[in-house]
C-alpha positions in Angstrom: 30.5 4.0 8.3 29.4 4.6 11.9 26.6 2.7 13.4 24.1 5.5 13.3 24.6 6.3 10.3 24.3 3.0 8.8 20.9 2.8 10.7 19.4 6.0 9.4 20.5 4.4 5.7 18.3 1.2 6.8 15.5 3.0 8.3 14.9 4.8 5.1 15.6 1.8 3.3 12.7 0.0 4.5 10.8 2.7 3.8 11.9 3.3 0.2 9.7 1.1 -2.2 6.6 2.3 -0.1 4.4 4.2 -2.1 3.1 3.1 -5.4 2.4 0.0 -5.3 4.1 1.7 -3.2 7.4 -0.5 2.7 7.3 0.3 4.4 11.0 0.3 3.2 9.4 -1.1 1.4 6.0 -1.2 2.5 5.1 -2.4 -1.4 1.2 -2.2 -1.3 0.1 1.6 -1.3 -1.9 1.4 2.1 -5.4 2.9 2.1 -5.9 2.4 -1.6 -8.6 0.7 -1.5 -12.2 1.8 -0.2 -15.3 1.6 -1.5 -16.6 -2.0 -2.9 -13.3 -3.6 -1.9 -15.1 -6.8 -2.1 -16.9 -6.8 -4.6 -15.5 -8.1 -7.8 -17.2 -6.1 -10.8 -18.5 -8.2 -13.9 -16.6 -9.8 -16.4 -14.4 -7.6 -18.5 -11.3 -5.4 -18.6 -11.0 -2.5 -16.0 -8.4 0.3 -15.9 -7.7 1.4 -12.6 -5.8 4.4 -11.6 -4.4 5.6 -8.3 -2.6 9.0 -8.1 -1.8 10.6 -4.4 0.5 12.5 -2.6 2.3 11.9 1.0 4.2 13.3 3.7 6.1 12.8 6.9 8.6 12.4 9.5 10.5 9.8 10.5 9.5 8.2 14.1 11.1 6.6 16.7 10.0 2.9 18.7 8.0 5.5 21.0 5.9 7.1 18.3 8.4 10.3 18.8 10.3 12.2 16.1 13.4 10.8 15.4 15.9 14.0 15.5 19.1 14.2 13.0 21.7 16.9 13.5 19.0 18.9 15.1 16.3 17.7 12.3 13.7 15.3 11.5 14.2 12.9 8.5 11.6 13.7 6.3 10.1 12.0 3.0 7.1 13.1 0.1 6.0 11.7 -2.9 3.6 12.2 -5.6 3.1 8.9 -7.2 0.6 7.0 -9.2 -0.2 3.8 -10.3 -1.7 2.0 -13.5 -3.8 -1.6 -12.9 -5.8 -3.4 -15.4 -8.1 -5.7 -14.1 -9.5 -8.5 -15.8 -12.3 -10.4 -14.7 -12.9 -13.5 -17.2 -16.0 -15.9 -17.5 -14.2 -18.6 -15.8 -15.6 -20.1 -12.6 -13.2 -21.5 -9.8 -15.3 -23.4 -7.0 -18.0 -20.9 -7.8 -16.2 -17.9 -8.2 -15.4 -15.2 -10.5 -11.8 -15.8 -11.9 -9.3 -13.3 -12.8 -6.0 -11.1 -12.9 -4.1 -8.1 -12.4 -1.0 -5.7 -12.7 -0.1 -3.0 -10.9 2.8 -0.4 -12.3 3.8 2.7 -10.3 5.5 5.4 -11.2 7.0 7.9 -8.2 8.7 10.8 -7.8 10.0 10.9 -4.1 12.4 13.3 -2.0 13.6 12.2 0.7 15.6 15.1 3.4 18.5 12.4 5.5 21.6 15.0 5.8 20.3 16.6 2.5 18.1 16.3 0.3 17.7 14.3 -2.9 15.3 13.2 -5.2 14.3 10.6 -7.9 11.7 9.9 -10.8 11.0 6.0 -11.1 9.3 2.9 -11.6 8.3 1.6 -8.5 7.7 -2.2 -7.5 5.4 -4.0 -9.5 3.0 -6.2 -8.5 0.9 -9.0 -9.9 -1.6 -11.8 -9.3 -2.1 -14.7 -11.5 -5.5 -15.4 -9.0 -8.4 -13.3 -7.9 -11.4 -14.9 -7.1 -14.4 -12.9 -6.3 -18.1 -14.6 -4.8 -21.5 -12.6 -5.0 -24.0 -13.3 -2.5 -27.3 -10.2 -2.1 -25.5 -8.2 0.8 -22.2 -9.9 1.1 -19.6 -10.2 -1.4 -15.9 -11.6 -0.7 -12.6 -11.5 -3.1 -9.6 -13.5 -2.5 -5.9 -13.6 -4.0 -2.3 -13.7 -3.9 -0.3 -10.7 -5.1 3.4 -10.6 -5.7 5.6 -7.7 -5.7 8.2 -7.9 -7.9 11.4 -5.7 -7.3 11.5 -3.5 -10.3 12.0 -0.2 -8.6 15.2 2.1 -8.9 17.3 1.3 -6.2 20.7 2.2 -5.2 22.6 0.9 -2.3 24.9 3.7 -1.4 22.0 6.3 -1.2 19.0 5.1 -0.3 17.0 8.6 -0.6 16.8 7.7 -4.4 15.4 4.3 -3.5 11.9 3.4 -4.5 12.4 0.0 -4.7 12.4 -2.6 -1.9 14.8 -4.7 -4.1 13.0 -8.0 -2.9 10.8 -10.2 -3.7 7.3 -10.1 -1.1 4.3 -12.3 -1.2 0.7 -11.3 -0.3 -2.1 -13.6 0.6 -5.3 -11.2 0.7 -9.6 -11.6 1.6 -11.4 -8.8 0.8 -15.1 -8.3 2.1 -18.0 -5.9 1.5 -21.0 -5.8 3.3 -23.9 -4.1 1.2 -27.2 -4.4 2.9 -30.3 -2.9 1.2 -30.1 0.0 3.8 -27.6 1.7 1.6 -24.8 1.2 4.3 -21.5 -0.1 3.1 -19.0 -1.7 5.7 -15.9 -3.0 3.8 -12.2 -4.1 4.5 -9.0 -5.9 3.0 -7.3 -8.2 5.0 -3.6 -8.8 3.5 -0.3 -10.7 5.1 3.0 -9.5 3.7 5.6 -12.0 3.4 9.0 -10.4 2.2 12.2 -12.3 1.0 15.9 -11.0 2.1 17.5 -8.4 0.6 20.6 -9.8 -1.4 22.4 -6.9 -1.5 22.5 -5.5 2.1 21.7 -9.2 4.0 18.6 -7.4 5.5 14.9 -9.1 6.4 12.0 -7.0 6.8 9.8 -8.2 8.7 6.1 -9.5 8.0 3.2 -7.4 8.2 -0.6 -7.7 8.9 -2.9 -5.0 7.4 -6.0 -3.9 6.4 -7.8 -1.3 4.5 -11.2 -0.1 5.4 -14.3 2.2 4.8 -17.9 2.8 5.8 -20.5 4.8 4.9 -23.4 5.5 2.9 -24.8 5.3 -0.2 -26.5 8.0 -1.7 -27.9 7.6 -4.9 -24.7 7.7 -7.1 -22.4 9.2 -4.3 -20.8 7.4 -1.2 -19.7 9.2 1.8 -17.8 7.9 4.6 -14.9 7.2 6.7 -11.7 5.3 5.5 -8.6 4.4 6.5 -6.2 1.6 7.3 -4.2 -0.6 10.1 -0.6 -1.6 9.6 1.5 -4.1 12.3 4.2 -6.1 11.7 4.3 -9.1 13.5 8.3 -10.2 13.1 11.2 -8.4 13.7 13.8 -7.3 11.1 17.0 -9.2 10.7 20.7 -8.7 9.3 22.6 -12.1 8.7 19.5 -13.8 11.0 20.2 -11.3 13.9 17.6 -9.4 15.4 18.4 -5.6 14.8 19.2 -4.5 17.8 17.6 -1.4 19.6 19.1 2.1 19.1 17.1 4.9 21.2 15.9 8.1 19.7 16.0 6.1 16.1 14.3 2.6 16.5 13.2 -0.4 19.5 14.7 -3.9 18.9 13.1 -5.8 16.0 12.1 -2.3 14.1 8.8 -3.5 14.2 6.4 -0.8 12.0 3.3 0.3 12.9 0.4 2.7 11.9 -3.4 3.5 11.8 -4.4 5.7 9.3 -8.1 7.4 9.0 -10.0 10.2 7.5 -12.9 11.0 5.5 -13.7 9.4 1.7 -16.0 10.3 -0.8 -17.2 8.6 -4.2 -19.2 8.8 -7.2 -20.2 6.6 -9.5 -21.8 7.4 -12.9 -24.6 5.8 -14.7 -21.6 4.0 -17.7 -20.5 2.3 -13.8 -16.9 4.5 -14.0 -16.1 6.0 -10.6 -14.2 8.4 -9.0 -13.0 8.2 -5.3 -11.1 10.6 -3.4 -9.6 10.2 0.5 -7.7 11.8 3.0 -5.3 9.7 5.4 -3.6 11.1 8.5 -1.2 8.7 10.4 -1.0 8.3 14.2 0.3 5.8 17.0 3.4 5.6 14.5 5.8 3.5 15.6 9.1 2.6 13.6 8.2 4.4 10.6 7.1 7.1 9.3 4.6 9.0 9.9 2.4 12.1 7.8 -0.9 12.3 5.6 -1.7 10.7 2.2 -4.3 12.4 -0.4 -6.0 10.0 -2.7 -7.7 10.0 -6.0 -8.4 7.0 -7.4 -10.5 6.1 -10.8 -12.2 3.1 -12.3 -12.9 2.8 -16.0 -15.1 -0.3 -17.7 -12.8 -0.5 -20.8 -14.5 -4.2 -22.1 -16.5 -2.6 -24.3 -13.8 -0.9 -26.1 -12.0 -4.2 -26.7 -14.5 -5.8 -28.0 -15.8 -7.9 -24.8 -18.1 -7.1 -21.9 
């Protein structure tokens, strides 16, 4: 296989996995899912939470440029969506609310590198044995440890009908939420991945600081704001514990990602305490990635009543 070739294959590769749960070739945490009340554990019970969106974009260089194919620009969407349950239990841990979560996507993805293909799949699951949310009157904190498991479809030879990352990754996370009597809201996630080696093709993706964030206003039952999110990865990628090595017009030395995403959000939350988000994403200063717009909808349920606890 020819050397560029074999690093178009990787690029998407670490970009396969990305969208449900969702890299950055894997970038396994769906970034800019979370919004409003980030921090802010609710009461004890069982939540359903759903996330459905759709994204698009290009492949781009380690200059922010398109990366050009045979005349073309790799190109990648997905409509995806992904089930959580949430429970928050009674159980205090150094004063905090204790509890746990899974996350399962589901993604359908084409991807366009010297043709087209496309796949339906689990993605990469995710879940956290420890979430620990404090309450104070304007300021409320969560912290946790995810890990993403590598359940996703993946297939060595083709990468366009990967959505797994096929590794494991680890995910220390803190959470805040500002909520001052004003009706203002300020709040962010703060996460670290940390991603194991590929077995199968000997390749490292590096690790990655990023955060999700929104502010705006409350009014009454509605929220308005801006919301958006921050990814930079702070190691390089490896193969066999070798820096991969620049290749211009594709990717810079290292591969290491970056993105800021931002664009408006709006909520509502009814009286039963369900709500309903919705957000719109567009990606810039793109570096070693790719790069596009994400629409979200995303939906919380209070299900504790229905099994018999609240």
């Amino acid at each position: 296989m020819h050397n560029s070739k074999l690093i178009l294959i990787l690029a998407v590769l670490l970009f396969a996995g990305t969208f449900l749960q969702a890299k950055e070739g894997a970038d396994q945490y769906a970034n800019g899912a979370e919004n409003w009340f980030t921090g802010a554990l609710p009461p004890a019970g069982w939540y359903y939470i759903n996330y459905f969106g759709y994204y698009t974009g290009e492949l781009r260089d380690g200059a922010g440029d398109k990366v050009n194919v045979g005349g073309s620009t790799p190109s990648v969407s997905a409509v995806f969506n992904a089930f959580r349950i949430l429970d928050i239990t009674t159980l205090k841990i150094a004063g905090a609310d204790y509890g746990v979560h899974a996350i399962v996507p589901v993604v359908y993805q084409s991807v366009n590198l010297g043709g087209t293909n496309s796949v339906t799949s689990l993605g990469d699951m995710t879940i956290d044995p420890l979430v620990l949310g404090w309450h104070h009157p304007q300021w409320h904190a969560v912290a946790a440890f995810d890990i993403n498991l590598p359940t996703g479809h993946y297939e060595k030879n083709d990468p366009r009908v990967c959505v797994g990352a096929h590794y494991y990754a680890f995910e220390p996370l803190l959470a805040l939420s500002y909520m001052p009597k004003s009706g203002w809201e300020a709040s962010a996630k703060l996460m670290y991945n940390i991603k194991t080696t590929n077995q199968v093709t000997n390749y490292h993706s590096g690790q990655e600081f990023h955060v999700d964030f929104v502010a705006g206003k409350h009014l009454h039952q509605w929220m308005l704001g801006a919301q958006g999110y921050v990814v930079k990865q702070t190691t390089d990628d490896t193969i066999g514990g070798t820096t991969v090595v620049a290749q211009p017009g594709v990717f810079a030395t290292g591969r290491r990602g970056q993105v800021v995403g931002v664009g408006p959000s709006a909520a509502y939350e009814t009286k039963r305490h369900m709500s309903f988000m919705a957000s719109w994403q567009h990606e810039t200063l793109v570096r070693n990635r790719f790069g596009g717009d994400k629409v979200w909808f995303k939906m919380v349920i209070p299900v504790g009543a229905v099994l018999g606890r609240s």
